[in-house]
C-alpha positions as CSV (number, residue, x, y, z in Angstrom):
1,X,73.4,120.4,117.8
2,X,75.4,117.5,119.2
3,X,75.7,117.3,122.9
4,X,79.3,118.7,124.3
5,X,81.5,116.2,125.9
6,X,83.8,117.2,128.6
7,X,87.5,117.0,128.2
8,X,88.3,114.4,130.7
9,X,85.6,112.4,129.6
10,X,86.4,112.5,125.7
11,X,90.2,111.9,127.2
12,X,89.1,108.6,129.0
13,X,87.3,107.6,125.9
14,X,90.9,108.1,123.9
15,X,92.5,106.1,126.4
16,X,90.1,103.1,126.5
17,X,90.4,102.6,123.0
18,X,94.1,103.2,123.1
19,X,94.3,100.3,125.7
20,X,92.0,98.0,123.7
21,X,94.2,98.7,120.6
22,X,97.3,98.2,122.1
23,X,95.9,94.3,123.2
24,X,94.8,93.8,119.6
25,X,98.0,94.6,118.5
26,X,99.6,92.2,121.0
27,X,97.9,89.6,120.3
28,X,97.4,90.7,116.7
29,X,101.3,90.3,116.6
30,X,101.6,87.0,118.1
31,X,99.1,85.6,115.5
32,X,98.3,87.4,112.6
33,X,95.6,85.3,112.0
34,X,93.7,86.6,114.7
35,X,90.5,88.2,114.6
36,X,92.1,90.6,111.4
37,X,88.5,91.7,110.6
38,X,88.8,94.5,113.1
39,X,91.2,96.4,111.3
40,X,90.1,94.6,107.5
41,X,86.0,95.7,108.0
42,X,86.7,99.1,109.7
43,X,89.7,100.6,107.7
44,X,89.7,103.2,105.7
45,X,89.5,103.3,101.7
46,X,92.8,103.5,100.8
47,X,94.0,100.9,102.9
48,X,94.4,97.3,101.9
49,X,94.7,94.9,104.5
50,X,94.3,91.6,101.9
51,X,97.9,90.3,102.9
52,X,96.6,89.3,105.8
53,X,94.6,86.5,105.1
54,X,98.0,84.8,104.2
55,X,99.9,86.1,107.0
56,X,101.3,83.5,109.1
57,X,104.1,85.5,110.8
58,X,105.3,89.2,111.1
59,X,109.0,88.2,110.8
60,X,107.9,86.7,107.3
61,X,107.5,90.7,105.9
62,X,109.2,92.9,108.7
63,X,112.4,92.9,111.6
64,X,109.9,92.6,114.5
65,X,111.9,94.1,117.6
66,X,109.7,94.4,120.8
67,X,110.4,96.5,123.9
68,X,109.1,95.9,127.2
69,X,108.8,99.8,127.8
70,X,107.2,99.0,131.7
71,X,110.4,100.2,133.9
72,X,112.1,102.3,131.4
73,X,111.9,106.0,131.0
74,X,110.8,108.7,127.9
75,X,114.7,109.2,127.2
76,X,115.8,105.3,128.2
77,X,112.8,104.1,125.2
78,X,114.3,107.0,122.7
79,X,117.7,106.5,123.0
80,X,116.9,102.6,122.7
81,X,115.2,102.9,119.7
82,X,117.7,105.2,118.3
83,X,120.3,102.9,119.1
84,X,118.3,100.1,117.2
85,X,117.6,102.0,114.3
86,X,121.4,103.2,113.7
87,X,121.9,99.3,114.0
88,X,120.2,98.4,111.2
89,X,121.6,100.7,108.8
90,X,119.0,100.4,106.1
91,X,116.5,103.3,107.0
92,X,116.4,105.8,104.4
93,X,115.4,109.0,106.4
């Protein structure tokens, strides 16, 4: 039987690896080039990753729109994000 692990030990463990794949996806973002075998070697079956290796830029394939969320709150980052998506007029919902 596989030893229990205690809530807010299993919930620091989430958040860790939230935090460290947030920063991969920062930097990840700034240059696509950057270590993509984290995401290329560990992925899951049906996912294929092999644009990558061409990948110079994010803007080349998708409107990249970043928010610095740090001072604003859960209804300021919603409504933002709504606002942003009624702007571009092209999301088929």
């Amino acid at each position: 039987m596989a030893p229990r692990i205690h809530r807010e030990v299993a919930t620091e463990i989430i958040e860790r690896w939230q935090r460290c794949l947030l920063a991969w996806l920062r930097m990840h973002h700034q240059d696509p080039q950057w270590t993509p075998h984290v995401i290329q070697e560990y992925a899951a079956g049906i996912m294929d990753f092999t644009r990558l290796s061409t990948l110079r830029s994010y803007e080349e394939v998708a409107n990249v729109k970043i928010l610095d969320t740090t001072n604003l709150a859960l209804h300021e980052v919603a409504q933002w994000v709504v606002d942003w998506i009624n702007h571009q007029g092209n999301f088929i919902i």
